[in-house]
C-alpha positions as CSV (number, residue, x, y, z in Angstrom):
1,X,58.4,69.6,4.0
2,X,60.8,72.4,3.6
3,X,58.8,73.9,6.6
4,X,59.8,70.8,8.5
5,X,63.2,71.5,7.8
6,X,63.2,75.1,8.4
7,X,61.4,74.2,11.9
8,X,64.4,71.9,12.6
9,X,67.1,74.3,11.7
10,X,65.2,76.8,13.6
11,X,65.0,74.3,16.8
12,X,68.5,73.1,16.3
13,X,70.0,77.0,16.8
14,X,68.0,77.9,19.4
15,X,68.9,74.9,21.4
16,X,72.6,74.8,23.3
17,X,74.8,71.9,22.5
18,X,76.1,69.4,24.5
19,X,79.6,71.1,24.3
20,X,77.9,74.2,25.1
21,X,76.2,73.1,28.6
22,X,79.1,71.1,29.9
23,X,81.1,74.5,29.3
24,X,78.7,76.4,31.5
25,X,78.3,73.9,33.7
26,X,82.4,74.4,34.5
27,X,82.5,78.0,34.5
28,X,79.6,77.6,37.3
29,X,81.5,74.9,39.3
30,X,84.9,77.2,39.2
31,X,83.0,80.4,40.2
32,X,82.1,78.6,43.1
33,X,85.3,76.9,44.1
34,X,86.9,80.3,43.3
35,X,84.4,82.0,45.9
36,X,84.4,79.5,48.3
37,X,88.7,79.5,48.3
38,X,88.3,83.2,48.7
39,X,86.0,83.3,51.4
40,X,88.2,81.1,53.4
41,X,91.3,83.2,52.9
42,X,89.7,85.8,53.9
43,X,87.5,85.2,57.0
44,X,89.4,81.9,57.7
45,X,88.5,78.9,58.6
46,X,85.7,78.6,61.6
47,X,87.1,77.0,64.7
48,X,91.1,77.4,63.3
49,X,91.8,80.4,65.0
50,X,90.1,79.2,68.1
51,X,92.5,76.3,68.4
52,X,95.7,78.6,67.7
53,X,95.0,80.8,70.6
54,X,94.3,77.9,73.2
55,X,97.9,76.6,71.9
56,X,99.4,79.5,72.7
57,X,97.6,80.0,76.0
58,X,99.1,76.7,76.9
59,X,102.8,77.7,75.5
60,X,102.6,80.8,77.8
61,X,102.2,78.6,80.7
62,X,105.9,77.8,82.3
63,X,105.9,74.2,83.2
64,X,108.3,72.4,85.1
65,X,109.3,68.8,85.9
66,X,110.0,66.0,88.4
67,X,111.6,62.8,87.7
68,X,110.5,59.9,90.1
69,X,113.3,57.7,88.9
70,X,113.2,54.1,87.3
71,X,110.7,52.3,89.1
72,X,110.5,48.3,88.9
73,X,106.9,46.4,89.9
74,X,105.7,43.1,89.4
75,X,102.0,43.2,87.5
76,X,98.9,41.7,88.5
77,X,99.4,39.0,86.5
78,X,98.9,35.1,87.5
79,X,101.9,34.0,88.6
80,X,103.5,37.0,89.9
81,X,106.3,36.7,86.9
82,X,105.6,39.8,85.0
83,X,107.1,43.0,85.2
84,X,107.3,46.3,84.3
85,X,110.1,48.9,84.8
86,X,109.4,52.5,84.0
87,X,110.7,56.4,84.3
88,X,108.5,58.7,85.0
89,X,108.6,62.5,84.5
90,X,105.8,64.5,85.9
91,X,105.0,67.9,84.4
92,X,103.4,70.7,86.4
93,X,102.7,74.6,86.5
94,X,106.0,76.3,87.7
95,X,105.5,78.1,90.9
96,X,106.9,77.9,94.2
97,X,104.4,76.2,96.2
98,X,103.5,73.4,94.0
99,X,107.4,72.7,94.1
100,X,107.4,72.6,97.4
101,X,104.7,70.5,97.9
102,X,105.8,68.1,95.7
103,X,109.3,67.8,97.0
104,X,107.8,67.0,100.3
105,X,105.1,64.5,98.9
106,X,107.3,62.7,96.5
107,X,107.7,59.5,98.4
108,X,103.9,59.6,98.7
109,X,103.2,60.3,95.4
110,X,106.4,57.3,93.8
111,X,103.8,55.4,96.3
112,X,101.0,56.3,94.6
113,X,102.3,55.1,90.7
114,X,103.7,52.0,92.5
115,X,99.8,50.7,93.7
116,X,98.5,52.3,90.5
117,X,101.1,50.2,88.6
118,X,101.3,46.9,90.3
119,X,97.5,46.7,89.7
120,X,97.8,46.5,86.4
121,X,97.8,43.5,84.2
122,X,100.1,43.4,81.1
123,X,96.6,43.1,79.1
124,X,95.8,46.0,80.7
125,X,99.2,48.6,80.0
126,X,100.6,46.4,76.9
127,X,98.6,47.8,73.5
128,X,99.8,51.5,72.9
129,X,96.2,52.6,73.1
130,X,96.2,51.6,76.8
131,X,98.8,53.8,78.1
132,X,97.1,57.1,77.9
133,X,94.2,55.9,80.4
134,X,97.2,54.7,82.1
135,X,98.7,57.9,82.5
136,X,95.3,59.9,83.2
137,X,94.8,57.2,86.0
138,X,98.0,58.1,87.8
139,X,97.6,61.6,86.9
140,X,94.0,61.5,88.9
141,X,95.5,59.7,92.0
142,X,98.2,62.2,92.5
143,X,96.2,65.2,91.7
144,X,93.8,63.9,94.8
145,X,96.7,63.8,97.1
146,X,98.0,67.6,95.9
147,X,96.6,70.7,98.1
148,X,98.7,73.6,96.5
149,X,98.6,72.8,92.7
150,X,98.3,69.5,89.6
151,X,99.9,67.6,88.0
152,X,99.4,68.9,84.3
153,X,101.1,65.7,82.7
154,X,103.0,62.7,82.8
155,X,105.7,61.3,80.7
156,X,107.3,57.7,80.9
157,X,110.6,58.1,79.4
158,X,111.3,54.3,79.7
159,X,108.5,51.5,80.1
160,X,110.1,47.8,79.5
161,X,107.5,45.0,80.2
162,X,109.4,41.4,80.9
């Protein structure tokens, strides 16, 4: 019996504690975090720096603007009792030719948003998420119809359906 005990005692000391693993068991886990913040400090974070440079590649680029004016369409709804009126802003490239061209095609291309427009539904241009295709649609259409440059963007700075 007292070599039982001695056995025991012997087993117990040998043997960590509970308090003793969970204690390790942190000190491993904040290593790590520790490393794995200082890595990314660092070397940075893959694909970060990527995105900052395209963001200033695109700030470099002088842009300009032309405003087509309020425009007023009935939609494709049933009825023919639905409206929309709209601003819209068209943002391009600066240079010289592209203005030109523009300023020469801008009943053509107020044409070209009109059709676009008035074959919508309100369905189609109400929820928010619906306006970006929008935009991309008439964006497309005019680019088609441009020898000299794009359209980079398109703002509306007022769109009221009634």
């Amino acid at each position: 019996m007292a070599n039982d005990k001695k056995d025991k005692a012997e087993q117990q000391k040998k043997q960590p504690g509970f308090l003793q693993m969970v204690m390790a068991g942190l000190l491993v886990f904040l290593l790590g975090g520790g490393l794995v913040i200082g890595y990314f400090n660092v070397i940075g974070i893959p694909g970060e720096e990527k995105a900052e440079k395209k963001e200033e590649k695109k700030e470099e680029v002088p842009t300009a603007t032309l405003e087509l004016g309020t425009i007023i369409v009935n939609l494709a709804n049933p009825g023919g009792n639905r409206y929309l009126k709209c601003d819209v802003v068209l943002e391009y490239p600066e240079n010289e030719t592209i203005t030109e061209e523009l300023g020469e095609k801008e009943h053509e291309i107020t044409d070209v948003v009109i059709t676009t427009l008035r074959s919508k539904t309100v369905e189609q241009i109400q929820p928010l998420d619906k306006v970006a295709p929008l935009k991309n649609e008439i964006i497309n259409a005019i680019n088609t119809r441009l020898t000299k440059g794009k359209i980079s963007r398109l703002f509306f700075t007022e769109f009221i359906i009634q």
